[in-house]
N, C-alpha and C positions, 0 to 999 in steps of 0.2 A: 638688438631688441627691436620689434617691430611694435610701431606707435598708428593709431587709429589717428589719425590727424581731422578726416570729417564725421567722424562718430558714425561712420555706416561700418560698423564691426560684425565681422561675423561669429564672431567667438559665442555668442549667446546658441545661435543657431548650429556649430556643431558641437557644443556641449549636449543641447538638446539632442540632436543625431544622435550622440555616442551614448547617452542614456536610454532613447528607444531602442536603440541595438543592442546595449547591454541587458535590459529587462525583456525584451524579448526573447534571447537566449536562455532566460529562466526557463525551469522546469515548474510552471506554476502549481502542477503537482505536487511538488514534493515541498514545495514555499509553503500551500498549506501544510503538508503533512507537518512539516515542521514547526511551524507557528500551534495546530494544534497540539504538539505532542510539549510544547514550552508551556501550555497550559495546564500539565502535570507531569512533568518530568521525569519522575518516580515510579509511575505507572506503568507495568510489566503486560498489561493484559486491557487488550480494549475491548468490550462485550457488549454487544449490542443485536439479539436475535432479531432476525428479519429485517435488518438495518442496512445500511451501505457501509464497505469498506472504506477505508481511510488509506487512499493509495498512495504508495512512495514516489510511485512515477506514474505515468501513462503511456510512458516511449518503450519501458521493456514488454518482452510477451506475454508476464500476468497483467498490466496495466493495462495494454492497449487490449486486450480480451476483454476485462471487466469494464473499461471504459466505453469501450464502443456500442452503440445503439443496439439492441439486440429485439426480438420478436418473442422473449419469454414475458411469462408471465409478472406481473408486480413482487416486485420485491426478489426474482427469482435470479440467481446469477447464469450467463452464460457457459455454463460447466458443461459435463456431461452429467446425465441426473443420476440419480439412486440407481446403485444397480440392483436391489433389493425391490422395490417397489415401481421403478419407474417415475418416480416425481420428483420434479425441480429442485434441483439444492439452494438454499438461501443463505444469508452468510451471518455467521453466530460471533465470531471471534477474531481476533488477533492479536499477534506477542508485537509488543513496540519496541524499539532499542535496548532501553533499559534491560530487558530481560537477557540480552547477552550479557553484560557485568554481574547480571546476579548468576547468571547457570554459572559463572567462572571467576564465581568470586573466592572459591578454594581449588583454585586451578592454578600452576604455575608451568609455564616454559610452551604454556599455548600461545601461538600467535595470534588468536580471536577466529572469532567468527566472521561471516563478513555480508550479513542479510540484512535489510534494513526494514524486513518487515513479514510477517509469515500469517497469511490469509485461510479461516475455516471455513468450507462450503456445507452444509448437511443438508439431509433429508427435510424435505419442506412439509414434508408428515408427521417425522420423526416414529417412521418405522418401528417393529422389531422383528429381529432375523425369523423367519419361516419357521414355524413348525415349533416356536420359543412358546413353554409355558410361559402362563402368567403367574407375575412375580418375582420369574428366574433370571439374571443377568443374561444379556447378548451382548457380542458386538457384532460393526461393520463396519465395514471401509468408508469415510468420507474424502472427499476432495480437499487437498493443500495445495496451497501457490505460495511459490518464496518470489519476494522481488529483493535482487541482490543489492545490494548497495555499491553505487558506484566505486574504484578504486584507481587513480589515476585516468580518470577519464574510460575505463572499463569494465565489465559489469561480470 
């Protein structure tokens, strides 16, 4: 057993070290995502037009795209825009955890899913397909990002 006999211990200071190292290693991303998502745990759909996502990570390829500094317009995601009109897609929605146990909650001999979050981009106009009367249903294609959920350290 090793005893501090002049009280000049170092034990405070690499406790210290080994806690900056350990929170540094976080994924501060996903510490919020988590923290907000504990804030209603039940909730399958986060909806928020013209909003910012609520990213699981920032280190995978949808994270580090939506996160990084971009030259678009306010509030516009770094996507490719509409291919319909040409304007900026914005971001309307997203499935939170939750919503895997509910798609599979009469599901049996599935192994799960394994996304930890699924990003809507739309039209920042909110188009309709060319040539669509008014009043008639259209579709179009919008922009999804899945950011996977890590799995033993792999994505």
């Amino acid at each position: 057993m090793d005893m501090d006999v002049d009280g000049n211990s170092n034990s405070s200071s690499n406790a210290r070290d080994d806690k900056d190292t350990f929170e540094s290693s976080l994924d501060t991303a996903f510490q919020r995502f988590a923290d907000r998502i504990a804030d209603n745990p039940t909730q399958v759909l986060r909806y928020e037009f013209r909003g910012r996502p609520l990213l699981y990570s920032t280190t995978d390829p949808v994270g580090s795209l939506l996160s990084r500094p971009s030259h678009t317009p306010a509030n516009a995601l770094p996507v490719p825009p509409c291919a319909n009109c040409a304007a900026p897609r914005v971001f309307e929605l997203q499935l939170t955890p939750h919503a895997i146990s509910e798609l599979e909650v009469h599901e049996t001999g599935l192994e799960g899913m394994e996304w930890g979050t699924v990003l809507l981009g739309v039209c920042g106009r909110d188009c309709a397909p060319r040539g669509q009367e008014a009043g008639e249903v259209g579709y179009l294609e919008e922009w999804v990002g899945v950011q996977w959920e890590e799995v033993g350290g792999k994505r």
